[in-house]
N, CA, C and O atoms as a Tinker XYZ file with bonds, in Angstrom:
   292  protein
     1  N     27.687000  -66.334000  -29.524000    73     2
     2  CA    27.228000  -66.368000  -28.145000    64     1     3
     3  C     28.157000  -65.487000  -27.300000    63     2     4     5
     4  O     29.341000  -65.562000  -27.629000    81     3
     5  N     27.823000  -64.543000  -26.126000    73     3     6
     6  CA    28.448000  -63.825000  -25.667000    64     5     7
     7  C     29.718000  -64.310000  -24.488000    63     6     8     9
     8  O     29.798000  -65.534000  -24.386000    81     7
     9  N     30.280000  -63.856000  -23.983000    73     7    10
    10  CA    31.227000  -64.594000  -23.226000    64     9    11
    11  C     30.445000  -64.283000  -21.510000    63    10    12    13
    12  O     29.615000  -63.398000  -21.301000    81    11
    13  N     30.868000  -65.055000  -20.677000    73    11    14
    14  CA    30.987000  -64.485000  -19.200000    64    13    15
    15  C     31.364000  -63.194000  -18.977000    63    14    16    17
    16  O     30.578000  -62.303000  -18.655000    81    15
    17  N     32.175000  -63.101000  -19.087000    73    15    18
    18  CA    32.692000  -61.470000  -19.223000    64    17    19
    19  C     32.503000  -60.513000  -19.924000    63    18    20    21
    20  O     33.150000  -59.480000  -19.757000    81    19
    21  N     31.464000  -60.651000  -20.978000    73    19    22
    22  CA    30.710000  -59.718000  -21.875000    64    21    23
    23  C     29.033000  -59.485000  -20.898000    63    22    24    25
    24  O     28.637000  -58.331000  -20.728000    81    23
    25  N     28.346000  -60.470000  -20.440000    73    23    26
    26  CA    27.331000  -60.805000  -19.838000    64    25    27
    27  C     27.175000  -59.978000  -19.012000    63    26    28    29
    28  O     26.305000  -59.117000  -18.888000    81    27
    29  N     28.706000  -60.428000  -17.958000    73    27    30
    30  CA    28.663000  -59.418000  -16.900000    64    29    31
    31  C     28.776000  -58.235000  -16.954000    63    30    32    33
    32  O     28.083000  -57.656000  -16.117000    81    31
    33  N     29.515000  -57.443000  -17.753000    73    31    34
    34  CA    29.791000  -56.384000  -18.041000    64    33    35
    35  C     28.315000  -55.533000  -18.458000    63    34    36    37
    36  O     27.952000  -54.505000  -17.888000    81    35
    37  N     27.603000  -56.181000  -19.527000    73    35    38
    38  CA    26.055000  -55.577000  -19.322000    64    37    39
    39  C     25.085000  -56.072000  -18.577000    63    38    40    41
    40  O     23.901000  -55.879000  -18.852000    81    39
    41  N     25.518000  -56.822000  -17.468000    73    39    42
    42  CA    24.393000  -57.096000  -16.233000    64    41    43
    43  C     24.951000  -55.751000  -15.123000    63    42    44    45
    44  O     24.126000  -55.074000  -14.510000    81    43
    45  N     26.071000  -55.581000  -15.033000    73    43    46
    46  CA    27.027000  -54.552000  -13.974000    64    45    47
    47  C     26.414000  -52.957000  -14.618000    63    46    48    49
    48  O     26.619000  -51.945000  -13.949000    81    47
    49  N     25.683000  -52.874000  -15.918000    73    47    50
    50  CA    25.503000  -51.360000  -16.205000    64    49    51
    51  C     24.005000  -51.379000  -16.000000    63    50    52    53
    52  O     23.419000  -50.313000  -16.187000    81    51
    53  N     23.230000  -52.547000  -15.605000    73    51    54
    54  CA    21.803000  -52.621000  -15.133000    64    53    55
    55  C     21.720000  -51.614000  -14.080000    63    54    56    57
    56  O     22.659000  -51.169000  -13.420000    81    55
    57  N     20.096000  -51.212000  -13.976000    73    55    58
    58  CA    19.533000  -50.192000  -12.879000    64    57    59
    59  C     19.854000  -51.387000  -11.619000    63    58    60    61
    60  O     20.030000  -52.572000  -11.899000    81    59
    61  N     19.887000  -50.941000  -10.437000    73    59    62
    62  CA    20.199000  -51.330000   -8.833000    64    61    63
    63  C     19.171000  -52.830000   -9.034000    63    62    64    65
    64  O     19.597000  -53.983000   -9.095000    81    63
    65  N     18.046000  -52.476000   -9.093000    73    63    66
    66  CA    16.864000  -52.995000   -9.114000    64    65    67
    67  C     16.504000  -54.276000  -10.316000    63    66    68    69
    68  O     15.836000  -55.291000  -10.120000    81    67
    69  N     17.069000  -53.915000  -11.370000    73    67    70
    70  CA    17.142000  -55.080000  -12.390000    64    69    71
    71  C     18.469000  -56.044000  -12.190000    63    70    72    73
    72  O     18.478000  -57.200000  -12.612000    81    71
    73  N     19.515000  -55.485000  -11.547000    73    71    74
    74  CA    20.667000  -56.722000  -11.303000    64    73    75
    75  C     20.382000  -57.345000   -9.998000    63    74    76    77
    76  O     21.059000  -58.330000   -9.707000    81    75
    77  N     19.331000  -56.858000   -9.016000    73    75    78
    78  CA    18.728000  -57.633000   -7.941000    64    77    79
    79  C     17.923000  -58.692000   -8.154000    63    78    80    81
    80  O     18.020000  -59.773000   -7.574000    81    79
    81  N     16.686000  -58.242000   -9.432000    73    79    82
    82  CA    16.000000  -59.094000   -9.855000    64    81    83
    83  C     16.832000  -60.218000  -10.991000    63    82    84    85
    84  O     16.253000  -61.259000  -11.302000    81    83
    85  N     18.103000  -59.926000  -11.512000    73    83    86
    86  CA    18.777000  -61.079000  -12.327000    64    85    87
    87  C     19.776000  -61.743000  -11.410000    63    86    88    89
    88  O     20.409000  -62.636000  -11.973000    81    87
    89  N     20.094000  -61.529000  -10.089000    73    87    90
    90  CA    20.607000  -61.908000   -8.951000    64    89    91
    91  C     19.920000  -62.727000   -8.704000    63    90    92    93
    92  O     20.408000  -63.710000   -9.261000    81    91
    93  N     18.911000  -63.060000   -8.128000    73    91    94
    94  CA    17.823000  -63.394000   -7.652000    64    93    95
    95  C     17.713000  -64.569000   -8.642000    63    94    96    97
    96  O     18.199000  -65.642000   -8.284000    81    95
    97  N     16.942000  -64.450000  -10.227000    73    95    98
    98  CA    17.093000  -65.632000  -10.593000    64    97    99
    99  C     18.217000  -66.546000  -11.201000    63    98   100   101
   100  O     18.006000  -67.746000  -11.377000    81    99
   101  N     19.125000  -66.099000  -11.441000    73    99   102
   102  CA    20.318000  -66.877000  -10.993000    64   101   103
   103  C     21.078000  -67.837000  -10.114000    63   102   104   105
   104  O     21.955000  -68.657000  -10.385000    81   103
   105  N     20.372000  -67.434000   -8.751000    73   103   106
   106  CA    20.591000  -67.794000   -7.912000    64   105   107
   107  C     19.479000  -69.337000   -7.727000    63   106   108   109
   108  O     19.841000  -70.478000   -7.443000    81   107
   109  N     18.216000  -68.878000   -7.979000    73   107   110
   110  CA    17.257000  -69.907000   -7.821000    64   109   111
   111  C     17.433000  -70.526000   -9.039000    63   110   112   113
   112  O     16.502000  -71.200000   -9.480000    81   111
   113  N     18.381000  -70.428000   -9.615000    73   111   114
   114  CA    18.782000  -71.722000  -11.176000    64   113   115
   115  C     19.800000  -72.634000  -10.533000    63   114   116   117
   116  O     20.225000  -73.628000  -11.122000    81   115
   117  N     20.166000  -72.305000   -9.384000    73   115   118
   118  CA    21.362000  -73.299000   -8.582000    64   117   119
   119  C     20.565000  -74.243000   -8.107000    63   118   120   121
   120  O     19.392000  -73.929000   -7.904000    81   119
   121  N     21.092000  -75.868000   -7.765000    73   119   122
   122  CA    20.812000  -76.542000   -6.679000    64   121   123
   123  C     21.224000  -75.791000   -4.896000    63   122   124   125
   124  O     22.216000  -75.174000   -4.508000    81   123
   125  N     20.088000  -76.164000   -4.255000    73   123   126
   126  CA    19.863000  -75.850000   -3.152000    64   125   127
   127  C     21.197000  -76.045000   -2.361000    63   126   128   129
   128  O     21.246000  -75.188000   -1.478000    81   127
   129  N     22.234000  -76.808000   -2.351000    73   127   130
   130  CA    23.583000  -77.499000   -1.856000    64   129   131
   131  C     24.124000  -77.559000   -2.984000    63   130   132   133
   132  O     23.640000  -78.289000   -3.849000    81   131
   133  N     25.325000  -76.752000   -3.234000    73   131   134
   134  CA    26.255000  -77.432000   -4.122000    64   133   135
   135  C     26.797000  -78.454000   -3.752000    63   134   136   137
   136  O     26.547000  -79.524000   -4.307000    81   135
   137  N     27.870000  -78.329000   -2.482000    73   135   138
   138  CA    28.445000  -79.131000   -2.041000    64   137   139
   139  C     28.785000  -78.691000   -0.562000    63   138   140   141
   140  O     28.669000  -77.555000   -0.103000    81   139
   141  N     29.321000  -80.062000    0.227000    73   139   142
   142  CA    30.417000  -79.822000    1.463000    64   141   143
   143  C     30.879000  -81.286000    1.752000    63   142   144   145
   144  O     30.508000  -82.209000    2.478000    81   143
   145  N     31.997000  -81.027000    0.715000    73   143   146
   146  CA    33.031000  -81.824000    0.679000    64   145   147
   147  C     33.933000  -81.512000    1.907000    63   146   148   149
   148  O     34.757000  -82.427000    1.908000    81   147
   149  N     34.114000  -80.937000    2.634000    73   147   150
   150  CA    35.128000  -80.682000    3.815000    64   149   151
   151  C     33.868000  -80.659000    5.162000    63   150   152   153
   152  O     34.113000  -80.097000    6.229000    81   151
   153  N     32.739000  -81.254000    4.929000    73   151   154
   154  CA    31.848000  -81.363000    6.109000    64   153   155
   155  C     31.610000  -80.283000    6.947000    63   154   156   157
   156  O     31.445000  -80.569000    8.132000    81   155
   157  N     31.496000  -78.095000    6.355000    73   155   158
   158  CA    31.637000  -77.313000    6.869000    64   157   159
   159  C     30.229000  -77.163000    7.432000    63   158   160   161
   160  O     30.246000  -76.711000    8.577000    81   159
   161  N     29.188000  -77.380000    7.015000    73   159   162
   162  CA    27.454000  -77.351000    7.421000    64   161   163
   163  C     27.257000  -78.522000    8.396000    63   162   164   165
   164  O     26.201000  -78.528000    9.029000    81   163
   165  N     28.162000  -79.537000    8.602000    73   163   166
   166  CA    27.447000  -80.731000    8.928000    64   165   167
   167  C     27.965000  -79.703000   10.851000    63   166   168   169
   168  O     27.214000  -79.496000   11.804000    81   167
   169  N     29.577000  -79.299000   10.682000    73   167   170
   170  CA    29.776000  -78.579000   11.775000    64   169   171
   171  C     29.003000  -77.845000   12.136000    63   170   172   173
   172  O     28.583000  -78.007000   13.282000    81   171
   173  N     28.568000  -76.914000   11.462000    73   171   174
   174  CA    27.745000  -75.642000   12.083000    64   173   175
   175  C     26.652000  -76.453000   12.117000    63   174   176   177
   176  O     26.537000  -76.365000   13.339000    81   175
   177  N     25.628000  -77.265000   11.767000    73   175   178
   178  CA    24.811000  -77.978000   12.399000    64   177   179
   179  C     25.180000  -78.102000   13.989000    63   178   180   181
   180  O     24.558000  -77.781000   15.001000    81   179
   181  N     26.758000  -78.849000   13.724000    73   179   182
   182  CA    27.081000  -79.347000   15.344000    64   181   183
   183  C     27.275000  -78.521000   15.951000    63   182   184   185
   184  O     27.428000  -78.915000   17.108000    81   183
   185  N     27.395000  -77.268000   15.850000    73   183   186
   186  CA    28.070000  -75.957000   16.620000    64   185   187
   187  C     26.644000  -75.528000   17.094000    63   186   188   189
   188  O     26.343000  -75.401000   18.281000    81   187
   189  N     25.864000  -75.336000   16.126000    73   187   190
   190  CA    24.488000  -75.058000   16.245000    64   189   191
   191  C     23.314000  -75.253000   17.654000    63   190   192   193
   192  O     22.693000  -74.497000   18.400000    81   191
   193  N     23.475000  -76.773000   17.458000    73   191   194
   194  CA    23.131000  -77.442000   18.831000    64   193   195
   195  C     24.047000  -77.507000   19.734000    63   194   196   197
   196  O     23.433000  -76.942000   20.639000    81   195
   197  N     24.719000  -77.680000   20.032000    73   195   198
   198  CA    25.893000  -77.323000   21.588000    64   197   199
   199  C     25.526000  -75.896000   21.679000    63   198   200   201
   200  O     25.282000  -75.563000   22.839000    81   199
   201  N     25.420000  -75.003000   20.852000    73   199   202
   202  CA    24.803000  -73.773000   21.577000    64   201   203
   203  C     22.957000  -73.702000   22.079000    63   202   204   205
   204  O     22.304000  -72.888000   22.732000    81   203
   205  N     22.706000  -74.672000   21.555000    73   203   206
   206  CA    21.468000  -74.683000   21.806000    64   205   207
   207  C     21.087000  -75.253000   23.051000    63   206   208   209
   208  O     20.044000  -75.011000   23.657000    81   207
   209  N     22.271000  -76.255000   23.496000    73   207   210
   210  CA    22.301000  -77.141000   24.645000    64   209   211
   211  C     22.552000  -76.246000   25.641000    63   210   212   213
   212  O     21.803000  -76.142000   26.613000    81   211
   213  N     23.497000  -75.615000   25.498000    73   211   214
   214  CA    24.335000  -74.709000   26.292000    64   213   215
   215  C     24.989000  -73.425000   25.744000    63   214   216   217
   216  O     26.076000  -73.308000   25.178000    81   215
   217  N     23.902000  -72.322000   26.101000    73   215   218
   218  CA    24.226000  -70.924000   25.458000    64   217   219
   219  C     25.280000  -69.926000   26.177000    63   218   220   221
   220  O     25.746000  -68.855000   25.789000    81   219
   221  N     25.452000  -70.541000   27.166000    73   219   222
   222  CA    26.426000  -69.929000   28.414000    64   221   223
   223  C     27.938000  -70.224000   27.624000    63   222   224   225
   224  O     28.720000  -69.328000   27.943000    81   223
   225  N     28.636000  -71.329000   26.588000    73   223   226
   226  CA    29.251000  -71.598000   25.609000    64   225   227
   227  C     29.331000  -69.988000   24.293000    63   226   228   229
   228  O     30.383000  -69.711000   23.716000    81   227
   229  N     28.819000  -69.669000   24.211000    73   227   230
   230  CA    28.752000  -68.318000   22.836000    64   229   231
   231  C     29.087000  -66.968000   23.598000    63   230   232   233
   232  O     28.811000  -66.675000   24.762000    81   231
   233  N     29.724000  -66.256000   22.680000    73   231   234
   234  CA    30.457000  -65.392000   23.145000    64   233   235
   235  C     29.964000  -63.967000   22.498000    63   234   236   237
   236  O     29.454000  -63.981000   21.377000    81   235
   237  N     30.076000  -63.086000   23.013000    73   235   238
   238  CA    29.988000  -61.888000   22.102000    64   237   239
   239  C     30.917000  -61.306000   21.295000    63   238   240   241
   240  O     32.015000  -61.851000   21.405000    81   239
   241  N     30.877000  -60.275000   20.419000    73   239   242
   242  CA    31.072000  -59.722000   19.053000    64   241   243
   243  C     32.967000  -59.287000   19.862000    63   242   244   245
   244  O     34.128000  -59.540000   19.542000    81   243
   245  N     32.138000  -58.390000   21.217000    73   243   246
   246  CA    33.076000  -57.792000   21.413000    64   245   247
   247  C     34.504000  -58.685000   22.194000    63   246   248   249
   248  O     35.710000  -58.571000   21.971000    81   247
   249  N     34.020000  -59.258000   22.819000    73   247   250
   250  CA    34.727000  -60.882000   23.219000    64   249   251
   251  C     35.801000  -61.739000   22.410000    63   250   252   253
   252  O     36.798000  -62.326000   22.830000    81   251
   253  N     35.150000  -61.599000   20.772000    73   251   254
   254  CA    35.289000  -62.494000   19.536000    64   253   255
   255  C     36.875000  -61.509000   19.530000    63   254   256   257
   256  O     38.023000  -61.936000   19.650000    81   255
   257  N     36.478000  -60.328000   19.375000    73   255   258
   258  CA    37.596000  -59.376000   18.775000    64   257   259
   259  C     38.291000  -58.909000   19.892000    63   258   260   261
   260  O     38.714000  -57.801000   19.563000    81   259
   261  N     38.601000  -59.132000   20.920000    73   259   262
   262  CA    39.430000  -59.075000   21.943000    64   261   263
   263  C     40.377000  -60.121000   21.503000    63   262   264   265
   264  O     41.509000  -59.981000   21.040000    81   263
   265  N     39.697000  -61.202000   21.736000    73   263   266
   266  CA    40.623000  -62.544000   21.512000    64   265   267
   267  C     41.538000  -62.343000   20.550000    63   266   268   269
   268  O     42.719000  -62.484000   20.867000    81   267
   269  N     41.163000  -61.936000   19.032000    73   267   270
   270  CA    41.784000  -61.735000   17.942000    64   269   271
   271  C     42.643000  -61.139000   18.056000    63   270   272   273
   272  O     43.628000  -61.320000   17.341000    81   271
   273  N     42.582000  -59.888000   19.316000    73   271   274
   274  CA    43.339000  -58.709000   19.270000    64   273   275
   275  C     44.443000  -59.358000   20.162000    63   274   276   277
   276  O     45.517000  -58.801000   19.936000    81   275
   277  N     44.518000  -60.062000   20.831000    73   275   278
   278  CA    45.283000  -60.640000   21.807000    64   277   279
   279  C     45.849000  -61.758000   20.674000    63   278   280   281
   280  O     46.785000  -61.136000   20.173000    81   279
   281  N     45.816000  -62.529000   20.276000    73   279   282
   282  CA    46.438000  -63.305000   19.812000    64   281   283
   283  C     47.377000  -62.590000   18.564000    63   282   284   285
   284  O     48.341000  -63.188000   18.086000    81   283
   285  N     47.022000  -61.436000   18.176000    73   283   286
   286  CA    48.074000  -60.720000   16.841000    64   285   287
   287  C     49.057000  -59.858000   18.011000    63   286   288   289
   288  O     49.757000  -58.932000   17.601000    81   287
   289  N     49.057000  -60.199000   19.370000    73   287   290
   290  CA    50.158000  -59.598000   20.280000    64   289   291
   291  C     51.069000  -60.526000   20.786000    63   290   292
   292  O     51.985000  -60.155000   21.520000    81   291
């Protein structure tokens, strides 16, 4: 039987188009939720609606990266 790392290695020399289509079902061989053990979805649920309540709360891209830029000063 081949290893993980043999697999991949001839899924990675596939045409663009055939490692999209073995992407693809791979992906739909997963359960829908693995997990969220640290409750990260249940947040963005909650983040979700408070912006929904109140959109005047969300910020823009350029806003986001100001801040960032200010806080590495």
């Amino acid at each position: 039987m081949p290893t993980v790392i043999e697999v991949e290695r001839l899924a990675l020399d596939l045409p663009e188009r055939e490692r999209a289509r073995l992407a693809a079902n791979l992906l739909e061989s997963l359960p829908g939720v693995l997990s969220d053990e640290d409750e990260g979805i249940a947040e963005a649920l909650r983040r979700d609606a408070d912006l929904e309540t109140n959109p005047d709360q969300a910020i823009s891209l350029a806003q986001l990266d100001s801040q960032i830029q200010n806080r590495r000063r």
